[in-house]
C-alpha positions, 0 to 999 in steps of 0.5 A: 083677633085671636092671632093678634092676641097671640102674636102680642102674647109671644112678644110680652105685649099687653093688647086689649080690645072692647067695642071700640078700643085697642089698648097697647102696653109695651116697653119703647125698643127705638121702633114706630108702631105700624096699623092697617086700617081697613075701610068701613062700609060707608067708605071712610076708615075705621080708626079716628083717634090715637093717644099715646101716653095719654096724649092725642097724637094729630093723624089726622092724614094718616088716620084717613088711609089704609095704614099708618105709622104711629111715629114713637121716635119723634116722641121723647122716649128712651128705649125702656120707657113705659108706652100705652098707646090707645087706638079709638076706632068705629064698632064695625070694624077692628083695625090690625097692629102690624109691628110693634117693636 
């Protein structure tokens, strides 16, 4: 998590993280974000739910594997635009944010 947090420093994003969210604040640069998640003791995966700018956004097959891709360039942004993206995911386990630009 520390490096996480560092990587988000360095790259002027804002990550927070309590028991069962992550929270990303960044400007839209024309990239997808990318999410390992890793598997949960009990065999399913760690994260379960995704907004992106207060919407829910259906994963629903990406969600139940290993990594996924949050796919801002199907959305109506413009390079620029404010993104908060909120990753809901079990206590147990923390999923990592591979890129986010």
């Amino acid at each position: 998590m520390k490096k996480l947090m560092l990587c988000a420093l360095l790259l002027g994003i804002t990550v927070i993280s309590s028991a069962a969210d992550i929270l990303l604040e960044f400007k839209y640069a024309g990239k997808n974000v990318f999410v390992a998640n890793p598997i949960r003791a009990n065999g399913t995966f760690c994260s379960y739910t995704i907004t992106v700018n207060g919407q829910q956004i259906n994963l629903e097959s990406s969600v139940s594997s290993s990594s996924f891709e949050i796919a801002l360039d199907e959305m109506e942004l413009k390079r620029g635009d404010a993104v908060t993206i909120v990753i809901t995911h079990y206590e147990d386990c923390t999923p990592t944010i591979l890129s986010t630009h």
